[in-house]
C-alpha positions in Angstrom: 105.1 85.0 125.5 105.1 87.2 129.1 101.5 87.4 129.5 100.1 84.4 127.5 97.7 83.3 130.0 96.0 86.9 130.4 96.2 87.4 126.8 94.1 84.6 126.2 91.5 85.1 128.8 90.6 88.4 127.2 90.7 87.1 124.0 88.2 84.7 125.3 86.2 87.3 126.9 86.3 89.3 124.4 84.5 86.5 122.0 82.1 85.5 124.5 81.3 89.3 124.6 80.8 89.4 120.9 78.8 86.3 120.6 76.8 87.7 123.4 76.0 91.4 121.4 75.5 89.5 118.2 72.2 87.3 120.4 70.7 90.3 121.5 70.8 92.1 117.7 69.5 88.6 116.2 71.7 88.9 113.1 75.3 88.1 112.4 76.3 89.4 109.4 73.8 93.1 110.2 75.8 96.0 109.8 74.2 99.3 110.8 74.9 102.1 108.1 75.6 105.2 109.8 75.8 108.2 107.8 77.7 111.6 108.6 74.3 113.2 108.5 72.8 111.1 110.7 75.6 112.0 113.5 76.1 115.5 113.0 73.4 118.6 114.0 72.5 121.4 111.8 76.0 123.9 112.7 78.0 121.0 113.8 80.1 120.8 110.8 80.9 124.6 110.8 81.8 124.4 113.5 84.4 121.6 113.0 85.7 123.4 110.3 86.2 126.6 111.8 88.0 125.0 114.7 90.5 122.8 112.1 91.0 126.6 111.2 91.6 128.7 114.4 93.9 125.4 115.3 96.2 124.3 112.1 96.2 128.2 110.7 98.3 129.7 113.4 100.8 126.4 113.4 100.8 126.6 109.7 101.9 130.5 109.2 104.5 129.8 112.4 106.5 127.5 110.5 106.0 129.3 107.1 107.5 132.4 108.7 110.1 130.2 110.2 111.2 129.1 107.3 111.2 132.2 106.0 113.0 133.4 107.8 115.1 130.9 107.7 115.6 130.9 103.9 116.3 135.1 104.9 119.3 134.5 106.9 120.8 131.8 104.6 120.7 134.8 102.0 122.0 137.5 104.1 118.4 139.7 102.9 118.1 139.9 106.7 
């Protein structure tokens, strides 16, 4: 392979990284549960809504006029 030797020393870093992180937590196999509410603020998820909205609306009613208009000219309405 082109880049065995640096491949392997930062998969061996990246062990020796994890085996460090997993000392300092004192437990192996602990998992923290994160919950959505737990990372998100009271108007956070309005507000990520409402941008999906203002971003995938305009893009969506583009192509549905696109095609059509599209599906128009292949009829001769036009």
């Amino acid at each position: 392979m082109l880049f065995q030797n640096k491949y392997e020393r930062a998969r061996k870093w990246q062990i020796q990284e994890k085996e460090k992180r997993e000392a300092m937590s004192g437990h192996k196999d602990m998992k923290e549960e994160v919950e959505m509410a737990d990372l998100l603020e009271k108007g956070d998820l309005y507000a990520l809504i409402s941008s999906a909205m203002f971003t995938i609306m305009p893009v969506a009613i583009l192509v549905l006029l696109i095609i059509a208009l599209a599906g128009m000219l292949f009829m001769r309405i036009f």
